[in-house]
Backbone as CSV, one residue per row, in Angstrom:
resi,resn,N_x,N_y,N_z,CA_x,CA_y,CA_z,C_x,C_y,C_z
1,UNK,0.861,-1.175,0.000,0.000,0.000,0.000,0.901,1.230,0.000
2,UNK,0.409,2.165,-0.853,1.542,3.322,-1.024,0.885,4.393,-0.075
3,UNK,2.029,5.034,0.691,2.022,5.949,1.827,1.502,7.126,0.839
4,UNK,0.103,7.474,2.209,-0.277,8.893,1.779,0.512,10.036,2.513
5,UNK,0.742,10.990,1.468,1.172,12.238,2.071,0.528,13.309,1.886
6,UNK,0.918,14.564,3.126,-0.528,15.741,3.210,-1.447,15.533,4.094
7,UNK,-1.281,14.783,4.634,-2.057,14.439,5.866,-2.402,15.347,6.748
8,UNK,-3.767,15.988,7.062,-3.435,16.808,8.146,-4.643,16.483,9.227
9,UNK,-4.639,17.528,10.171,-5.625,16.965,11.566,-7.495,16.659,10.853
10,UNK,-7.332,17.326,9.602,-8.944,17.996,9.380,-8.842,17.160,7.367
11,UNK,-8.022,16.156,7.395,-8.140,15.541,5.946,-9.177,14.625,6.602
12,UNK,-9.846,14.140,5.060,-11.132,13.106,5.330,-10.658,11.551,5.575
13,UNK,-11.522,10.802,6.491,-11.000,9.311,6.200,-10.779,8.448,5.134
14,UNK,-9.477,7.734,4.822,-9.389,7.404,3.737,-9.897,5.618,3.876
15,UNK,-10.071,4.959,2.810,-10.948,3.976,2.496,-9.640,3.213,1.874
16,UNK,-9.036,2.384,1.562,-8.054,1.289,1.284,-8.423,0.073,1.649
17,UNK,-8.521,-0.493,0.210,-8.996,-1.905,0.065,-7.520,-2.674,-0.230
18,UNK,-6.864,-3.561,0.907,-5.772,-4.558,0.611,-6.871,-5.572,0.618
19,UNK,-6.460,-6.626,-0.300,-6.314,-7.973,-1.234,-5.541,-8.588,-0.705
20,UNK,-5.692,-9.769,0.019,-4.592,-10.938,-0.238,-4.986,-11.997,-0.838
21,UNK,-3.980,-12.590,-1.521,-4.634,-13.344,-2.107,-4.016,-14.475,-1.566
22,UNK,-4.430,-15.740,-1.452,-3.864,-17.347,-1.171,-2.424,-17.268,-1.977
23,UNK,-1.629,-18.157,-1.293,-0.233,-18.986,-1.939,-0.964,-20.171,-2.515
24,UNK,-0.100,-20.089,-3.416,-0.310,-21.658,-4.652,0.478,-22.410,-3.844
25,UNK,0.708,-23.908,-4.219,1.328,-25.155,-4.031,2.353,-25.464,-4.556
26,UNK,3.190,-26.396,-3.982,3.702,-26.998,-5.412,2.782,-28.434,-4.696
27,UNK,2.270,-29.014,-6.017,1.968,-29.922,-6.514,2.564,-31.681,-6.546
28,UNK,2.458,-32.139,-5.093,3.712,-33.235,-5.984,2.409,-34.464,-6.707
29,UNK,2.757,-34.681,-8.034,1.925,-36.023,-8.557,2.838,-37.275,-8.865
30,UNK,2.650,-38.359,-7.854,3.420,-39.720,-7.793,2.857,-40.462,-8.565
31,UNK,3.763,-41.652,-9.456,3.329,-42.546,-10.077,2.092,-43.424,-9.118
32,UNK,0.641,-43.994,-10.096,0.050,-45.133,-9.306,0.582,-45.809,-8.714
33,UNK,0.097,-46.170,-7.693,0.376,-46.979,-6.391,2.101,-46.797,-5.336
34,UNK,1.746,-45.683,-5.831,3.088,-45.004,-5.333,2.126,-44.438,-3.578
35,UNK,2.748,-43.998,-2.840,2.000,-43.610,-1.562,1.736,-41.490,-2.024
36,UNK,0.643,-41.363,-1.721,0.884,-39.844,-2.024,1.335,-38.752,-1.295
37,UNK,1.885,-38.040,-1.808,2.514,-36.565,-1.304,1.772,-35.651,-1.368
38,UNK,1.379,-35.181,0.436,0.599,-33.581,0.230,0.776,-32.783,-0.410
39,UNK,0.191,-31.140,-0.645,1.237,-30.593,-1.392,1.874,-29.524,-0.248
40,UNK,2.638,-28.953,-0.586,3.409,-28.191,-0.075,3.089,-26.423,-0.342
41,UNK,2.656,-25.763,0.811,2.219,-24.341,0.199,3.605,-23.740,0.147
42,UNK,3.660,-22.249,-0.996,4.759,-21.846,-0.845,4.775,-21.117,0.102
43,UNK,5.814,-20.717,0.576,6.627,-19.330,2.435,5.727,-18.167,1.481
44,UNK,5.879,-17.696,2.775,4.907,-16.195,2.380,6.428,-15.123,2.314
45,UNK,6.549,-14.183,1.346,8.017,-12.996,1.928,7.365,-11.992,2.661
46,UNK,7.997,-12.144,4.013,7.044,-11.091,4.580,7.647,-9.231,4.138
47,UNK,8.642,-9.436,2.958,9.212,-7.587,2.490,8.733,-7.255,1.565
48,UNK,7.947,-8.718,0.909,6.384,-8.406,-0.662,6.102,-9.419,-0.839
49,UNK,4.919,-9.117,-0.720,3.800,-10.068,-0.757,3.494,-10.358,-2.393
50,UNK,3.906,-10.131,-3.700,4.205,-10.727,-4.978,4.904,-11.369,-5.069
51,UNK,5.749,-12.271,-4.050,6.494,-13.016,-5.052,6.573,-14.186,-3.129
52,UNK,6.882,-15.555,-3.436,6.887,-16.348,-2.536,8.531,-15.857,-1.514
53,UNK,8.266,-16.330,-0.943,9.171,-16.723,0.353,10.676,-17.022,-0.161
54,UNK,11.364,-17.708,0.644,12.846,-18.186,0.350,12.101,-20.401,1.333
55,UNK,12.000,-20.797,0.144,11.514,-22.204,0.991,11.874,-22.951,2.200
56,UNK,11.135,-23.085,3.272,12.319,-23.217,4.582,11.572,-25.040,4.429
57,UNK,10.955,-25.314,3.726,10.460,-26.961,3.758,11.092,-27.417,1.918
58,UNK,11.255,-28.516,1.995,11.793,-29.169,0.773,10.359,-30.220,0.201
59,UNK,10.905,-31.020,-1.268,10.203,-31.396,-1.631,10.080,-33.031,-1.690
60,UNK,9.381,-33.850,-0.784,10.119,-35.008,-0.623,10.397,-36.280,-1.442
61,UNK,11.232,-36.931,-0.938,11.456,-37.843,-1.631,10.541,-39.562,-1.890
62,UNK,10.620,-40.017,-2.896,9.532,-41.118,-3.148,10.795,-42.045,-3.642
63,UNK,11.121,-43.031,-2.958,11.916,-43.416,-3.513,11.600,-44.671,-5.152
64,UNK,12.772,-44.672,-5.624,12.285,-45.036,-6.928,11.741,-44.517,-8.180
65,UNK,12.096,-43.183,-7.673,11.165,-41.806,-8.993,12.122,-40.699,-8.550
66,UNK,12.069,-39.770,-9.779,12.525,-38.064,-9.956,11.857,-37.275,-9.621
67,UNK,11.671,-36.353,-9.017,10.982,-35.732,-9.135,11.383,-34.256,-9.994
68,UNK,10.608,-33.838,-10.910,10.378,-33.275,-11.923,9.646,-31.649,-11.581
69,UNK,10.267,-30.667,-12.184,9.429,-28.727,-12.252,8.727,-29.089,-13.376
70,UNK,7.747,-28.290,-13.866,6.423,-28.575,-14.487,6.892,-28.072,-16.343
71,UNK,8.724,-27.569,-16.358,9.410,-28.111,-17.476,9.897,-29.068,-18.099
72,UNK,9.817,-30.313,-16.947,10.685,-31.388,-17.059,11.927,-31.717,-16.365
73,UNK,12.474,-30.388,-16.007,14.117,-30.689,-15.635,13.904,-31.323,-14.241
74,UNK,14.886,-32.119,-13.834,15.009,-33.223,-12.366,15.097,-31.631,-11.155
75,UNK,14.641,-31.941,-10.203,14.953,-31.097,-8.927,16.293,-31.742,-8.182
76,UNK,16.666,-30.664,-7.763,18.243,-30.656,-6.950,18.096,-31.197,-6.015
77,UNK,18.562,-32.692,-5.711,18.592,-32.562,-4.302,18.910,-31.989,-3.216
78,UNK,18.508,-31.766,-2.186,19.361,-31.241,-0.551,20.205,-31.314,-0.278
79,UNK,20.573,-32.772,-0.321,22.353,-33.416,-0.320,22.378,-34.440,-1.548
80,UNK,23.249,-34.484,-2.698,23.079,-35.037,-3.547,23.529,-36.387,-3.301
81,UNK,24.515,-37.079,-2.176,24.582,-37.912,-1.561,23.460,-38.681,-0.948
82,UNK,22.644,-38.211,-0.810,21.039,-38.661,0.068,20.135,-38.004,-0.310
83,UNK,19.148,-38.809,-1.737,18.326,-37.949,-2.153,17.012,-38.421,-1.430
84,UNK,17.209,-39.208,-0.240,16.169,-39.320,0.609,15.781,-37.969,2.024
85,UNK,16.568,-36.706,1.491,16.281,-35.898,2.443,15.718,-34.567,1.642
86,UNK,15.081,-35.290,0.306,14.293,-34.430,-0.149,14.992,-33.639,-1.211
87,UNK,14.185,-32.726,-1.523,14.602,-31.905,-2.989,14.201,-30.787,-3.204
88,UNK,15.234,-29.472,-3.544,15.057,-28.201,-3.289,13.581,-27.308,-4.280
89,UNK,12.857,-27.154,-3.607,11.384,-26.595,-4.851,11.817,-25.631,-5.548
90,UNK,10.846,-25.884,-6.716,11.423,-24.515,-7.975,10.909,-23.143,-7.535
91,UNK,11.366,-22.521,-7.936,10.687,-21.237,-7.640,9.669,-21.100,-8.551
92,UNK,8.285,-20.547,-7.980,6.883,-20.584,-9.101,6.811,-19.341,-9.565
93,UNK,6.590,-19.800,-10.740,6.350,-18.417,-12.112,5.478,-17.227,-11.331
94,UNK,4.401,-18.106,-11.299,3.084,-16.660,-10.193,3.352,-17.316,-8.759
95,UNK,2.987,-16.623,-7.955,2.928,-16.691,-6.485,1.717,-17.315,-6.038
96,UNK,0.182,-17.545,-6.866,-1.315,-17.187,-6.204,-1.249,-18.485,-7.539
97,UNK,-1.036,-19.364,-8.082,-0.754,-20.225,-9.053,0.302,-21.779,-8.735
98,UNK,-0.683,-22.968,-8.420,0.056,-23.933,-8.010,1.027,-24.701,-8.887
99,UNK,1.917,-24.659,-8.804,3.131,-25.393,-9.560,3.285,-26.750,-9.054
100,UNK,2.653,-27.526,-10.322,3.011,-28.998,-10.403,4.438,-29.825,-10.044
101,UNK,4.182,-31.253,-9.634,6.120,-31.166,-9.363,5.594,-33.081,-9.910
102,UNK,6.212,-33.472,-10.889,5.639,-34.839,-11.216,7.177,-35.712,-11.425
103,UNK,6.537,-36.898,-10.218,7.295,-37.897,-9.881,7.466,-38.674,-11.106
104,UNK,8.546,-39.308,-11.550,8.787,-40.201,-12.983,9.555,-41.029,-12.494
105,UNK,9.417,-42.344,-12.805,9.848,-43.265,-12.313,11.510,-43.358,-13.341
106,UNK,12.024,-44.275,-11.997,13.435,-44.199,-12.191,13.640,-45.474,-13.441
107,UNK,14.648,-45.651,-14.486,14.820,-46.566,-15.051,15.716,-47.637,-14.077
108,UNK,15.800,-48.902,-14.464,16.374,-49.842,-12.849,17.009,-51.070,-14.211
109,UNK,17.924,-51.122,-13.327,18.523,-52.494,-14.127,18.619,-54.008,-13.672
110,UNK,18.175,-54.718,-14.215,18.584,-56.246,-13.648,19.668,-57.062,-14.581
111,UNK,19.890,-58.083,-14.273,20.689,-59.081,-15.109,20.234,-60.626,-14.630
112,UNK,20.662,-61.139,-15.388,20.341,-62.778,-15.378,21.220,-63.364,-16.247
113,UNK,22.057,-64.177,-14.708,23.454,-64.728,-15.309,23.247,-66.461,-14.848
114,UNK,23.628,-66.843,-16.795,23.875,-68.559,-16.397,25.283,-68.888,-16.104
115,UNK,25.279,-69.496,-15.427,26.207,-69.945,-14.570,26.738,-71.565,-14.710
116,UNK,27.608,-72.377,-14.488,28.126,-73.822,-14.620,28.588,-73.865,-13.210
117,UNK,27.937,-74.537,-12.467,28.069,-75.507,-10.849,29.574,-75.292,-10.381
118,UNK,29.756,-75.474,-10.009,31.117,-75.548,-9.343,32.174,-74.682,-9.886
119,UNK,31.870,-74.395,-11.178,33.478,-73.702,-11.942,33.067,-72.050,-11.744
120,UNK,31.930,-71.626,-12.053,31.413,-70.458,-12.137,31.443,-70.103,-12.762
121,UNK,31.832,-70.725,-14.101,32.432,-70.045,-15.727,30.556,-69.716,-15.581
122,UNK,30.638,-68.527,-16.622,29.430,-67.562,-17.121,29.141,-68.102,-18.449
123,UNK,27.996,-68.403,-18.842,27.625,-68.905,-19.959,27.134,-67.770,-20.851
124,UNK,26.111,-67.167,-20.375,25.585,-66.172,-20.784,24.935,-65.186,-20.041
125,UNK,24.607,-63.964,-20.384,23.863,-62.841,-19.094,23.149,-61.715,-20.297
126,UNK,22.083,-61.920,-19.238,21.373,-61.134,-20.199,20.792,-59.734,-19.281
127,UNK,21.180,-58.819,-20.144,21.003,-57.868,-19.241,19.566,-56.806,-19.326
128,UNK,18.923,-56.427,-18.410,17.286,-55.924,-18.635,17.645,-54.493,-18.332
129,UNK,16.757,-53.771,-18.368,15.767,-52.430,-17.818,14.613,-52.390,-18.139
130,UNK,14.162,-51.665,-16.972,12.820,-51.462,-16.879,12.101,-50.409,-16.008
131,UNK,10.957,-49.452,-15.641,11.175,-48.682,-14.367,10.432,-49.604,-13.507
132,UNK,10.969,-48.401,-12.383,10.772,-48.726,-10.852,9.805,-49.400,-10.128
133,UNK,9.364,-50.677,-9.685,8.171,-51.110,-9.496,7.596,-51.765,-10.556
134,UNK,7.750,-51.801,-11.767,6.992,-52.885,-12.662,7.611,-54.159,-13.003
135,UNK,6.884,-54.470,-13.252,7.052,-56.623,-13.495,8.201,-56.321,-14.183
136,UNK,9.415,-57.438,-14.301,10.366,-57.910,-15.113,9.953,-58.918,-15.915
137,UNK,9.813,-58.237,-17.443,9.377,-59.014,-18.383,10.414,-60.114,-18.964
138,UNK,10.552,-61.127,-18.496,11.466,-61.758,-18.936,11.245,-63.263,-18.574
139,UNK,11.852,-64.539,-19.281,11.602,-65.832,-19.004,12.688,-66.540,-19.563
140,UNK,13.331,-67.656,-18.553,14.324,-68.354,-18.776,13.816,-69.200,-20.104
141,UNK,13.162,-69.831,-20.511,12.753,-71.011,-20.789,13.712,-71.286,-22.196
142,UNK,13.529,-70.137,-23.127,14.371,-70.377,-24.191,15.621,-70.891,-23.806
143,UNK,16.675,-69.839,-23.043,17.557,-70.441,-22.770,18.187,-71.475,-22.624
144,UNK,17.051,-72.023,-21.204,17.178,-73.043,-20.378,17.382,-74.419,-21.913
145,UNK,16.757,-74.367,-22.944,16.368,-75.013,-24.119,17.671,-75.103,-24.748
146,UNK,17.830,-73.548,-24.867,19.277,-73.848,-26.003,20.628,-74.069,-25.108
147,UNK,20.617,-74.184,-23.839,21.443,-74.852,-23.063,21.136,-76.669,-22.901
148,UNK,20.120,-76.702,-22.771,20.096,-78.533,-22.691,20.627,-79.045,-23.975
149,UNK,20.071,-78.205,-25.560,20.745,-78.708,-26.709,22.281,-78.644,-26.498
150,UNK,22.999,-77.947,-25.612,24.407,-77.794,-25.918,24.729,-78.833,-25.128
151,UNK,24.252,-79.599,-23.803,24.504,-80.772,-22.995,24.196,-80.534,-21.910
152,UNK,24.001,-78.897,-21.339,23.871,-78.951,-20.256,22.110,-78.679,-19.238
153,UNK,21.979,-79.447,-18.044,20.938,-79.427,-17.098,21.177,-78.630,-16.199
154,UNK,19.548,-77.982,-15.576,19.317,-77.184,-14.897,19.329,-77.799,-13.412
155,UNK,20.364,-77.069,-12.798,20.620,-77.155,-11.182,19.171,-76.448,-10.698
156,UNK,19.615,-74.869,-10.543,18.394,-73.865,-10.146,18.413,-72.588,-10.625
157,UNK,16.904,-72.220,-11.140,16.767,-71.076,-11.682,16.271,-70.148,-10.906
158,UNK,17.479,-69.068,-10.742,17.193,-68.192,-9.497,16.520,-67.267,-9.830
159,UNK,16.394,-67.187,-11.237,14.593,-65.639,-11.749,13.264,-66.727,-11.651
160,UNK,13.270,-68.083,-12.204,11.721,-68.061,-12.136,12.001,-68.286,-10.689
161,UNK,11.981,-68.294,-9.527,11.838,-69.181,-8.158,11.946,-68.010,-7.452
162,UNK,12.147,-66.377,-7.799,12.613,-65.308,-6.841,11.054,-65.266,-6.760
163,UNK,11.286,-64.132,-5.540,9.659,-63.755,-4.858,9.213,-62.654,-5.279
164,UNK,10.070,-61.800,-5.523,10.262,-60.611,-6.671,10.569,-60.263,-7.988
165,UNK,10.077,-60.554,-8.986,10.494,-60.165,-10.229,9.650,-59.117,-10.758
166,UNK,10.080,-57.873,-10.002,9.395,-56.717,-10.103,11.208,-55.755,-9.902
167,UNK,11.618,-54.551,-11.379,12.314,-53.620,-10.751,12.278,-53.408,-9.460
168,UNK,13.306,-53.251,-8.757,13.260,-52.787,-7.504,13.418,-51.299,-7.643
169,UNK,13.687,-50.300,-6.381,13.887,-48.735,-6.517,14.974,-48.093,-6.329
170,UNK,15.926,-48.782,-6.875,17.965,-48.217,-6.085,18.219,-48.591,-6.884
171,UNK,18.570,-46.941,-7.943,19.133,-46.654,-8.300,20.482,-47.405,-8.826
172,UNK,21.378,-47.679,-7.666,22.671,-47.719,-7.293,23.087,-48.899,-7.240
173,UNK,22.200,-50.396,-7.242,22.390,-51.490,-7.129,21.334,-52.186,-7.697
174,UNK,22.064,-52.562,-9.120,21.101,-53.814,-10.199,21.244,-54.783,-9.275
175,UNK,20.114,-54.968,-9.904,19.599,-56.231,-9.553,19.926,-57.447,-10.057
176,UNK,20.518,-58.645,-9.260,21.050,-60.034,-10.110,19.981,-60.874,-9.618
177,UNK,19.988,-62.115,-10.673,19.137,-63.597,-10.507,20.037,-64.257,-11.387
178,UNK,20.593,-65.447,-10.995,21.393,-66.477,-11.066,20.903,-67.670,-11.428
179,UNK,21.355,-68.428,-12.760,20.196,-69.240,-13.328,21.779,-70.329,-13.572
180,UNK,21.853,-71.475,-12.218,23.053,-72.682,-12.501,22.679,-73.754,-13.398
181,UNK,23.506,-74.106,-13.648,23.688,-75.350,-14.463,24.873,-76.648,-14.627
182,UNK,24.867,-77.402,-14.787,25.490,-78.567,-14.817,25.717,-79.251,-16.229
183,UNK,27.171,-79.207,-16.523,26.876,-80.467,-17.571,26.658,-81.759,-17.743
184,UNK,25.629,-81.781,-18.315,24.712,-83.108,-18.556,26.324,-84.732,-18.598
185,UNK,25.606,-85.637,-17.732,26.521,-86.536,-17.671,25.900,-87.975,-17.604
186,UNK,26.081,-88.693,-18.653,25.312,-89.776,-19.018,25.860,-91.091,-18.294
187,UNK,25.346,-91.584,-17.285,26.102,-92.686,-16.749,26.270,-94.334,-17.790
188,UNK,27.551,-94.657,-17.885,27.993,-95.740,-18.260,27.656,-96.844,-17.837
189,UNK,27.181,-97.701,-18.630,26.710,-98.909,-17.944,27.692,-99.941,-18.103
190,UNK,28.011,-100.825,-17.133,29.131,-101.680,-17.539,29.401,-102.997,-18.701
191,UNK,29.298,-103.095,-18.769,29.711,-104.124,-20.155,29.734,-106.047,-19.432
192,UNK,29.053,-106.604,-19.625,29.512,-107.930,-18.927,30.497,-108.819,-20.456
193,UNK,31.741,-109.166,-19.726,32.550,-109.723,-20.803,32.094,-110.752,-21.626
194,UNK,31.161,-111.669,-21.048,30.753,-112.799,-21.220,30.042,-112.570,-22.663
């Protein structure tokens, strides 16, 4: 409100209509079946009221997803070492206007390595991606096939028999399943001389 000047004992009462208007949000939207995130109002500046605050709350973390400004670009984490302590909010275009913040799931890697019993020699590995939380589309069976044609039998297949064959959410550590095998060994029967 701009200061009146000229003021004197015998000026008339003046009438000034202040407006405030609400703070917008930011917005966080998590992938389905993800757990949801309130939103977050922006700080009020208490030296002008046009433009938000300096953020004294962050934007949190979901693990297994980015979280995303309503351009696309990833948000900064807090500590880029531990992006479980959240992520610094964008600053919003309008102040009275909620700014979206959309979670995108992380891409995740697995592998699936055949293996030979005892020696550990690697036969083959096949390596996946997929995001965070969805099924691992994948099935030994071919394999398992064009390994018996070469001689060798299945010990244990550690992807079909896991309890999980769903991406997991870290980043930082693919995921292995271990599929052994044995070469096939036909027992000799003895020969009677007679």
């Amino acid at each position: 409100v701009a200061a009146t000047t000229g003021l004197t004992a015998d000026s008339k009462d003046e009438n000034i209509e202040v407006v405030y208007t609400k703070l917008g949000s930011w917005i966080p939207k998590v992938p389905e079946g993800s757990t949801p995130v309130p939103p977050v109002t922006y700080p009020n500046d208490p030296t002008d009221p046009t433009k938000p605050g300096t953020p004294t709350t962050v934007i949190p973390h979901v693990p297994g997803t980015t979280p995303k400004d309503p351009n696309g670009n990833p948000l900064k984490p807090v500590d880029p070492n531990d992006p479980s302590k959240g992520y610094v909010p964008p600053t919003p275009e309008n102040p009275t206007e909620d700014t979206q913040i959309t979670y995108e799931k992380d891409t995740q890697k697995a592998k699936v390595t055949y293996v030979v019993e005892g020696t550990g020699t690697v036969l083959h590995t096949d390596n996946l991606e997929g995001k965070s939380g969805e099924p691992i589309k994948y099935s030994t069976v071919a394999k398992l096939t064009e390994l018996k044609a070469l001689g060798y039998d299945l010990v244990t297949d550690g992807f079909t028999t896991a309890t999980d064959k769903n991406y997991d959410k870290d980043t930082k550590v693919d995921q292995n399943f271990v599929v052994t095998v044995t070469p096939h060994v036909e027992p000799i029967k003895p020969v009677d001389p007679e």
